[in-house]
N, C-alpha and C positions, 0 to 999 in steps of 0.2 A: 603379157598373159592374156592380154584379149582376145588377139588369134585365136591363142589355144582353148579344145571346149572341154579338154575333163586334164584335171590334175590333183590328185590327191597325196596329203602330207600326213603322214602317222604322226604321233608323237608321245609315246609312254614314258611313263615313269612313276616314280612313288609319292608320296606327298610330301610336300616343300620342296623338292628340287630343285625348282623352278622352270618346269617344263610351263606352266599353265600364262605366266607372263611373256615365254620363248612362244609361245604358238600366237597368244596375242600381236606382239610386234610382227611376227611372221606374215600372219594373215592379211593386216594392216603396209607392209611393206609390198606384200605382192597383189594388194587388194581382193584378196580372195575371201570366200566364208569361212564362219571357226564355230566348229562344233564341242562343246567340253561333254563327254560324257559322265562328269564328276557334276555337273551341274543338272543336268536330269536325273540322275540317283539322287540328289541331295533335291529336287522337289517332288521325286514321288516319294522319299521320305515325308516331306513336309504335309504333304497330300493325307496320305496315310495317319500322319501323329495328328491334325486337326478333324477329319472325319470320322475317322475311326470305325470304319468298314468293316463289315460279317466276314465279306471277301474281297480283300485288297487288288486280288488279281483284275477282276470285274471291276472296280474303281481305276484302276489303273489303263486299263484298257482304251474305256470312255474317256479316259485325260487326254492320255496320248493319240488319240484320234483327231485333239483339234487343240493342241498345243501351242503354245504363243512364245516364243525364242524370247522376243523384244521383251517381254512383260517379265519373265522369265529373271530376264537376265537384270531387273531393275529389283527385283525380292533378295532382301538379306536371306540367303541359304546358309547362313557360315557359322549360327548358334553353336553351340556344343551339344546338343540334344539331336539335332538336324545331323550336325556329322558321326556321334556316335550311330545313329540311327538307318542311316544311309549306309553305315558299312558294314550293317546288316542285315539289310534288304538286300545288298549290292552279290553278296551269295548266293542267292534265290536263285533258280533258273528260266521260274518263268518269269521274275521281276526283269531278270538282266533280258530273257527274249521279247519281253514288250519293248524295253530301250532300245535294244539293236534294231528290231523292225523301222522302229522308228527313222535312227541311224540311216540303215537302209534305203528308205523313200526319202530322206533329207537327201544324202549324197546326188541321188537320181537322178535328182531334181536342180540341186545348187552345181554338181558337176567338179565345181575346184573347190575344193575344201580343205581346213588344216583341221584334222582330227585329233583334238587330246581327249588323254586319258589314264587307261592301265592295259587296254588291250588290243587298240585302235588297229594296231598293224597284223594279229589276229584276224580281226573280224574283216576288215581289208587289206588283206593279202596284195591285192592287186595295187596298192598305193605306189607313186613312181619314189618318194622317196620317205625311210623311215628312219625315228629317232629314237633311241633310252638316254631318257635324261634323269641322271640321279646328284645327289650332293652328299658323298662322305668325305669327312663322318659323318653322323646324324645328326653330332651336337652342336654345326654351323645350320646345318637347317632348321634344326629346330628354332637357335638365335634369330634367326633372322623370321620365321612366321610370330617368335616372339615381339620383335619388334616391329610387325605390321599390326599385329594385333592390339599395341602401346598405343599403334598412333590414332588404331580406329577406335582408341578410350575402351580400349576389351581388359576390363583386371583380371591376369593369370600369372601363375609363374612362368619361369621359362622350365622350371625342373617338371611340373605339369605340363607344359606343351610337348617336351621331349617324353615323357612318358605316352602321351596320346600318339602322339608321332611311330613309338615303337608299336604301340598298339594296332593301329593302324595296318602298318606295314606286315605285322607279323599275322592277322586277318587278311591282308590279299595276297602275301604269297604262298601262304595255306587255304586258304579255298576251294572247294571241289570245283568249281567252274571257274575257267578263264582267271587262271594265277599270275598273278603279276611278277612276269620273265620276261627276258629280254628276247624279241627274236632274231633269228636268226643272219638277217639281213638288217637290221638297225644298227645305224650309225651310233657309237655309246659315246657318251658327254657326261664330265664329273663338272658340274659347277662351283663345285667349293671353294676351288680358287680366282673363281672367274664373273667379273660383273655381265648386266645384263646385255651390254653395248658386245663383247668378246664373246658369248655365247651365242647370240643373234647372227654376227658376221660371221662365224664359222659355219653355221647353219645354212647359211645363205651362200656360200663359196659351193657348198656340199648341192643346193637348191638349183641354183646357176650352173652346174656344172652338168644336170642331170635335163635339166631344161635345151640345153646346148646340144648336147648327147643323140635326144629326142627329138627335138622340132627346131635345131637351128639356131638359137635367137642370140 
């Protein structure tokens, strides 16, 4: 990948999937950058429910103008307040257009990136290759954000996590902007029955192949 100076990797899907651990090892395999757009929704939520702005638009703007990934990415965003909240905002259109600009000058700049999220391969079309990654039924993914949330000492049910989980999902694929679908050109992946090590290398056969295609390697 060094050779190469732009390669871009979508990766949607809904929540618990396990797209957001799949784009991790990805990015880390190919040493490339990872952008989660679910993690800037969830701290200009945060932003918002601490300051509590006349106009959030105008506080968000000033954020994202000199945003810090690293710092970012060491803040617990994962409360229940924080994600109720974010998939609230995440409707908005001018909320979601200060994210993407954002997006936008990150890519520009980083050049190889693994983009997750809900609409990554939307908003870059031009990505050389793109994922939907979902897990049904819903009541293995929900188990399983149940039992990460066990380990991080979170008390919930799992019948409450599966309720959020529906909630969730049934807020982004009904939203007026940018609905969480599959496009048309993404590779579809069910995790359900597949650990993270078989998800990865199927990923990476599909990554490999398109790398090969393009520039040889």
């Amino acid at each position: 990948m060094k050779k190469i100076k732009k390669f871009l990797i979508a990766i949607d899907g809904p929540s618990a999937s396990g797209k957001s651990t799949a784009a991790k090892k990805i990015a880390k395999k190919y040493s490339i950058f990872i952008l989660q757009s679910g993690l800037l929704f969830r701290y200009a939520a945060k932003i918002i429910l601490e300051k509590k702005p006349k106009n959030k638009i105008v506080l968000l703007n000033k954020v994202f103008k000199k945003i810090n990934l690293k710092k970012i990415e060491k803040i617990n965003l994962h409360t229940s307040e924080i994600s109720k909240f974010s998939a609230i905002i995440a409707k908005e259109l001018k909320v979601r257009l200060i994210v993407k600009k954002f997006q936008k000058k990150y890519v520009k700049i980083k050049k190889k990136v693994v983009l997750e999220g809900r609409d990554q391969a939307k908003i870059f079309p031009n990505s050389e290759v793109k994922f939907f990654i979902v897990c049904n039924p819903l009541s293995i993914a929900a188990k399983r954000r149940w039992l990460q949330l066990k380990k991080k000492k979170k008390n919930t049910s799992l019948k409450e996590v599966l309720k959020d989980l529906k909630r969730r999902d049934y807020l982004d694929k009904n939203r007026k902007y940018s609905k969480l679908e599959r496009h048309p050109e993404s590779v579809y992946i069910n995790t359900a029955k597949m650990n993270i090590k078989a998800v990865t290398d199927k990923m990476s056969k599909i990554i490999d192949k398109k790398l090969n295609e393009k520039y040889g390697n």
